[in-house]
C-alpha positions in Angstrom: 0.9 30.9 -12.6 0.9 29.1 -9.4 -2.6 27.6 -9.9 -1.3 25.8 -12.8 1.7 24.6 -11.0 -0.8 23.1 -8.4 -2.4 21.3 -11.5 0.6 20.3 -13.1 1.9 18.8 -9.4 -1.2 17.1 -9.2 -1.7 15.6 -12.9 2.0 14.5 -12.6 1.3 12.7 -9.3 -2.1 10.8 -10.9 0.2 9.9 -13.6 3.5 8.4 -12.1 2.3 7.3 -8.5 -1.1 6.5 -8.4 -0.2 3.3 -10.2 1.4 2.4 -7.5 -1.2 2.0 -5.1 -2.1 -1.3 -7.3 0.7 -3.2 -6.5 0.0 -2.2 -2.3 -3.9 -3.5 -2.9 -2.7 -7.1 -4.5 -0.1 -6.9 -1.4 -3.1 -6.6 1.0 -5.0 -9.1 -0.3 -2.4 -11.5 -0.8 -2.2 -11.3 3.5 -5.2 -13.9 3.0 -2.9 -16.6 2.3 -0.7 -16.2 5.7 -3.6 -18.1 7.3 -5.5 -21.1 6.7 -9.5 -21.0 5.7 -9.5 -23.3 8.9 -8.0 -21.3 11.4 -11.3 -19.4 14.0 -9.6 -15.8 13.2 -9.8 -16.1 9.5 -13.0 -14.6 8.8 -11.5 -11.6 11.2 -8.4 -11.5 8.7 -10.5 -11.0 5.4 -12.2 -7.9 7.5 -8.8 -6.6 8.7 -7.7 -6.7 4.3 -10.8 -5.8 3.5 -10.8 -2.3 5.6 -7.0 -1.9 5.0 -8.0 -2.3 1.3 -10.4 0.4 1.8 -8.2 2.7 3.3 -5.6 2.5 1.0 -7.9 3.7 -1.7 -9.5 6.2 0.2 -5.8 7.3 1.1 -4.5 7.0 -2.5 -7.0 9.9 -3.8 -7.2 12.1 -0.9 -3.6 12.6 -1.0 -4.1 14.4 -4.2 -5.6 17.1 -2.3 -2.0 17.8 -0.6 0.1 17.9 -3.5 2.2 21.1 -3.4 4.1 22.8 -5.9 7.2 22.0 -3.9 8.7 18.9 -4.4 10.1 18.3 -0.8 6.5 18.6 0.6 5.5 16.1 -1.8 8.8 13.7 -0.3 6.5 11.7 2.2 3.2 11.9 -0.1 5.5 10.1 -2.8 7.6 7.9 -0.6 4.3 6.5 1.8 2.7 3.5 -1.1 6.8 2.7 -1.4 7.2 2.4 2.6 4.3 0.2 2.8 4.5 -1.9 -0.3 8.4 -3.0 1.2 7.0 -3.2 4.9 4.0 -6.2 3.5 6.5 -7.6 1.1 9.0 -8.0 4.0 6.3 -9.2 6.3 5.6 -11.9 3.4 9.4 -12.5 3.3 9.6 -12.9 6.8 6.6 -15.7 7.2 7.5 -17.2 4.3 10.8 -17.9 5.1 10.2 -19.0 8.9 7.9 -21.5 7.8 10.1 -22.9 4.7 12.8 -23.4 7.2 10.6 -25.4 10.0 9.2 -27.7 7.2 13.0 -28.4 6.3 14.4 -29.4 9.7 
């Protein structure tokens, strides 16, 4: 029945992408390290990770209330932890690399 298609939907996403939200919370707090303990807007950055860490999680399990029984519904639902764990890992990238290369030259 279609109530058990809603279940299996759901269970399936739990299951497979779920885990994937852990990877996106090690991300956030690894923004820490992209500024010193020094630095005056340090103590703003840990609130920024901390609420972004918050809403990550509150986002990972409220999504499983829109989980369809169609899979293209469920396209962005799946593809949203992906988009953000390559947009922070870029970002890290991206710092990383600019201040490798200063130290160099």
């Amino acid at each position: 029945s279609k109530k058990n298609l809603d279940n299996i939907f759901e269970e399936i996403f739990k299951r497979f992408l779920m885990p994937f939200y852990i990877p996106l919370l090690m991300l956030c707090s690894l923004i820490l390290t992209l500024k010193s303990k020094e630095d005056s807007g340090y103590s703003r950055l840990r609130v920024y990770v901390f609420l972004i860490g918050l809403i990550s999680i509150v986002f990972s399990f409220s999504t499983l209330n829109y989980v369809k029984d169609n899979l293209t519904d469920n396209f962005i639902i799946i593809l949203i932890p992906f988009l953000i764990i390559f947009f922070i890992y870029f970002l890290f990238f991206y710092k990383f690399k600019l201040k490798f290369n200063s130290k160099i030259n």
